[in-house]
N, C-alpha and C positions, 0 to 999 in steps of 0.2 A: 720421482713421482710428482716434478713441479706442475704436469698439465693437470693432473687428477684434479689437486690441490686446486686449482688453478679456476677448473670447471667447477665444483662444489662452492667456490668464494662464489662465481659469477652467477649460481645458480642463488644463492643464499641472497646476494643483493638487489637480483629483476626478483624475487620474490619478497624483497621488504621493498622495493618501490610500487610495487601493485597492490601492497599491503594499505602504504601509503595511501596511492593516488584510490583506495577504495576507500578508504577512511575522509580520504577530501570530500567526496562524493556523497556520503551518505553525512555529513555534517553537511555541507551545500544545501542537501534534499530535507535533512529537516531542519535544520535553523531558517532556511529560508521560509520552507511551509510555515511552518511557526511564527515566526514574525508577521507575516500578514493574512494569518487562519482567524483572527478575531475580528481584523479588516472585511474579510470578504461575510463574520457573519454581520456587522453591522450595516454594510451594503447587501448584498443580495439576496439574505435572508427575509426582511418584511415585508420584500416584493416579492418573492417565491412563490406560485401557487398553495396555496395552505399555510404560507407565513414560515417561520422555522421552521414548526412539525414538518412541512412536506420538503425543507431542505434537507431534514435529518432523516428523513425516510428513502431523498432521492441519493445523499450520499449514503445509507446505510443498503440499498441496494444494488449501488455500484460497488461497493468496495468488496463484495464476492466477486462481481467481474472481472475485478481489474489483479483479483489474487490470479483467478483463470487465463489474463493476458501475461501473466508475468511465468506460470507452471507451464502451460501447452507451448509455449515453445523450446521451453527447457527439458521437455520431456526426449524434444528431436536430437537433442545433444551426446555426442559421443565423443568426450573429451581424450580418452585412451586410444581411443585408433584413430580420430582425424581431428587435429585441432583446428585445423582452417574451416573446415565444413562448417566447425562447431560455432565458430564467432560469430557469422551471423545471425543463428537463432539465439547466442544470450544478446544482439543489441535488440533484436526484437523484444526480446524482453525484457527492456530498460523503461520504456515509455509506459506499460503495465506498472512496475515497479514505482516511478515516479507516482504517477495516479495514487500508486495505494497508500504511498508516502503523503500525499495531499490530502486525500480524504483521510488519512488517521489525524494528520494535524489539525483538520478543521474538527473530528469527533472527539479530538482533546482537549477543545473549547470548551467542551459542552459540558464538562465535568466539576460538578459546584465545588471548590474547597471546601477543605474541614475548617472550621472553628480554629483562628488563633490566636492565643492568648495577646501577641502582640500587636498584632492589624486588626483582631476582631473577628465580625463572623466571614469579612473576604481577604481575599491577600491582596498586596500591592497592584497584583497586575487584573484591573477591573474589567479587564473581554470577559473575564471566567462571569465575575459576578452580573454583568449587565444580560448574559446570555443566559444564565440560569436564573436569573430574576424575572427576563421576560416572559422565557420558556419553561417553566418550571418542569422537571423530569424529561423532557428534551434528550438528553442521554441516554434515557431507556427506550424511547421511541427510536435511537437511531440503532440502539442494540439491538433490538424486537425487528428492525427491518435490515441488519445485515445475517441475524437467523434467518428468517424468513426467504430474505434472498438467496443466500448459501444451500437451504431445503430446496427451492425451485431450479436453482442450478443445475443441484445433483440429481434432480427427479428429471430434468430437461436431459441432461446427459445420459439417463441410465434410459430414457425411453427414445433419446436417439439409437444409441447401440442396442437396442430391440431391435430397431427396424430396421439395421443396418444388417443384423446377424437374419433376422429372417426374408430380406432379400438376396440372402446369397453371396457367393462372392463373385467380384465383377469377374465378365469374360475381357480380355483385353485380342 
């Protein structure tokens, strides 16, 4: 039974190298988000239309979108019966994914440290406090518009599939 063996090693290893190369990936996507998410709010936030607030509103109602670019084509996926077919809707749903990975990083700015005994009331790393200082509650504005967004989403979809279920179904 050397092939059996043989298959089960080789199936055990392409699935600790995809284990891998997804673990590179998703460090890639946020350490890099992260390193320059306090950069872009000190650039592009206090030109923003509405200053911060309306950066945190515009990433708080992109980031239901870009949940919806990363689900709808994952939905087309049937990984048990064709896996070729399948790959190209999960890379389509990479670029979705990175997005939502960027805008979590930037809305992880936004979040004021707790009180520490040893730095005081900010930590070493001063995006948190320069962006919480400016914007004060900043983070809940972007909270309150990735609800908001998420609500309009699901009300957008569920009154598409009205109008779809009562035109019928198509004649082809």
């Amino acid at each position: 039974m050397p092939g059996r063996r043989w298959r089960r090693t080789r199936a055990s290893g392409f699935a600790f190298l995809v284990l891998l190369i997804a673990v590179g990936v998703v460090i890639a996507l946020v350490a890099g988000p992260l390193a320059w998410a306090g950069d872009l709010w000190h650039e592009v936030a206090p030109g923003w239309p509405g200053g911060g607030y309306g950066f945190a509103v515009s990433a708080g109602l992109a980031f239901p979108v870009s949940l919806l670019l990363v689900g709808a084509p994952l939905t087309r996926v049937k990984w048990k019966t064709d896996k070729v077919r399948s790959l190209p809707w999960v890379a389509l749903s990479l670029p979705g994914a990175a997005l939502a990975v960027i805008i979590s990083a930037v809305a992880m700015q936004t979040w004021h440290p707790k009180r520490s005994h040893r730095y005081g009331l900010c930590s070493s790393a001063g995006e948190y406090c320069w962006i919480s200082g400016r914007y004060p509650y900043v983070s809940l504005v972007g909270l309150a518009a990735s609800v908001a967004g998420a609500v309009l989403l699901i009300a957008a979809c569920d009154w598409y599939g009205k109008r779809r279920r009562a035109a019928g179904p198509a004649t082809t």
